[in-house]
N, C-alpha and C positions, 0 to 999 in steps of 0.2 A: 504494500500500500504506500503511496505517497499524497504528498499535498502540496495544490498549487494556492502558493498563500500569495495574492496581490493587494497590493498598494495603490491607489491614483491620486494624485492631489491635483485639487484644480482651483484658477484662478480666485482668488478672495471674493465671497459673494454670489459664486455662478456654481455652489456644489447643489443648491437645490436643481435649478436647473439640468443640470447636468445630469441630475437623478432622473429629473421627467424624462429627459430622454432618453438616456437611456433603460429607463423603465418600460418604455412605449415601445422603441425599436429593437432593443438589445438585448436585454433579458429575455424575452419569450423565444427566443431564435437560440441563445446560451440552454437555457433550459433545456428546450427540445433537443440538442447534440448534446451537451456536457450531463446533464441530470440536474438536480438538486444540488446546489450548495451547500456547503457542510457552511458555512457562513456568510451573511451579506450585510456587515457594518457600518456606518456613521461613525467614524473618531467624533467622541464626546469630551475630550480634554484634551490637550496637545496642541497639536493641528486638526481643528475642526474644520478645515477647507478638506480633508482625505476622508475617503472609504476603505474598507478592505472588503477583499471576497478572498474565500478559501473553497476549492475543489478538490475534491475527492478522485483521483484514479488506481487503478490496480495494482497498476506500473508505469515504467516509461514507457512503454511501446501503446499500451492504453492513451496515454495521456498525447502522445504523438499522431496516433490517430483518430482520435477525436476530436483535437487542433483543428491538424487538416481536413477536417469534413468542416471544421466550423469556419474554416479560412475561405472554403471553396462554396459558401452557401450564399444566394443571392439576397437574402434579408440580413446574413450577418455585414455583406459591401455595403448594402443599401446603410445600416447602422455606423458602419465606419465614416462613410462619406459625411453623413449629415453629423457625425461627431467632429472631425476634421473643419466642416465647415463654421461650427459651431463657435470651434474654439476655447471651451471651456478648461480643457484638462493641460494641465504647468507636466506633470510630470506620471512616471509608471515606473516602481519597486514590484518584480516578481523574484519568488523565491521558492524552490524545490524544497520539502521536507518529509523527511522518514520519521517515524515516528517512535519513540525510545526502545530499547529492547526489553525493558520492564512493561511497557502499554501493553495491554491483552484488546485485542478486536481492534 
């Protein structure tokens, strides 16, 4: 099992925004390839302009190909472009995580 734990921070004042849309366009198209999120946050102290998401894959070659079906999907371009055009988001921290060898499940 692994975890794609991400990060995005976006310009001061444009995270709600950012959330509608990618609410509207991006999640239901994530969803439908990736599954269920093992997490979808709001930073509530810190940097309140960032969200985090954490995904669940099996492995890498799971997570590899799921990617690229989510790369190759015409609702997940349509989400990128209108994100791009948008302009909201400053920055993207992704990170691979195993999970201790003490965790069970």
């Amino acid at each position: 099992m692994i975890y794609d734990h991400r990060t995005y921070i976006c310009r001061p004042g444009m995270i709600k925004k950012h959330l509608e849309l990618y609410g509207t366009y991006g999640y239901p198209t994530q969803r439908r390839i990736l599954g269920v999120p093992v997490m979808f946050a709001q930073v509530e102290t810190g940097d309140v302009n960032s969200f985090v998401h954490v995904w669940r894959y099996d492995d890498a070659t799971d997570r590899a190909e799921r990617r690229k079906q989510l790369a190759a999907d015409a609702d997940w371009q349509d989400y990128l472009k209108r994100s791009a055009e948008a302009g909201y988001l400053v920055s993207q921290i992704n990170k691979i995580l195993t999970p201790a060898p003490f965790v069970e499940g």
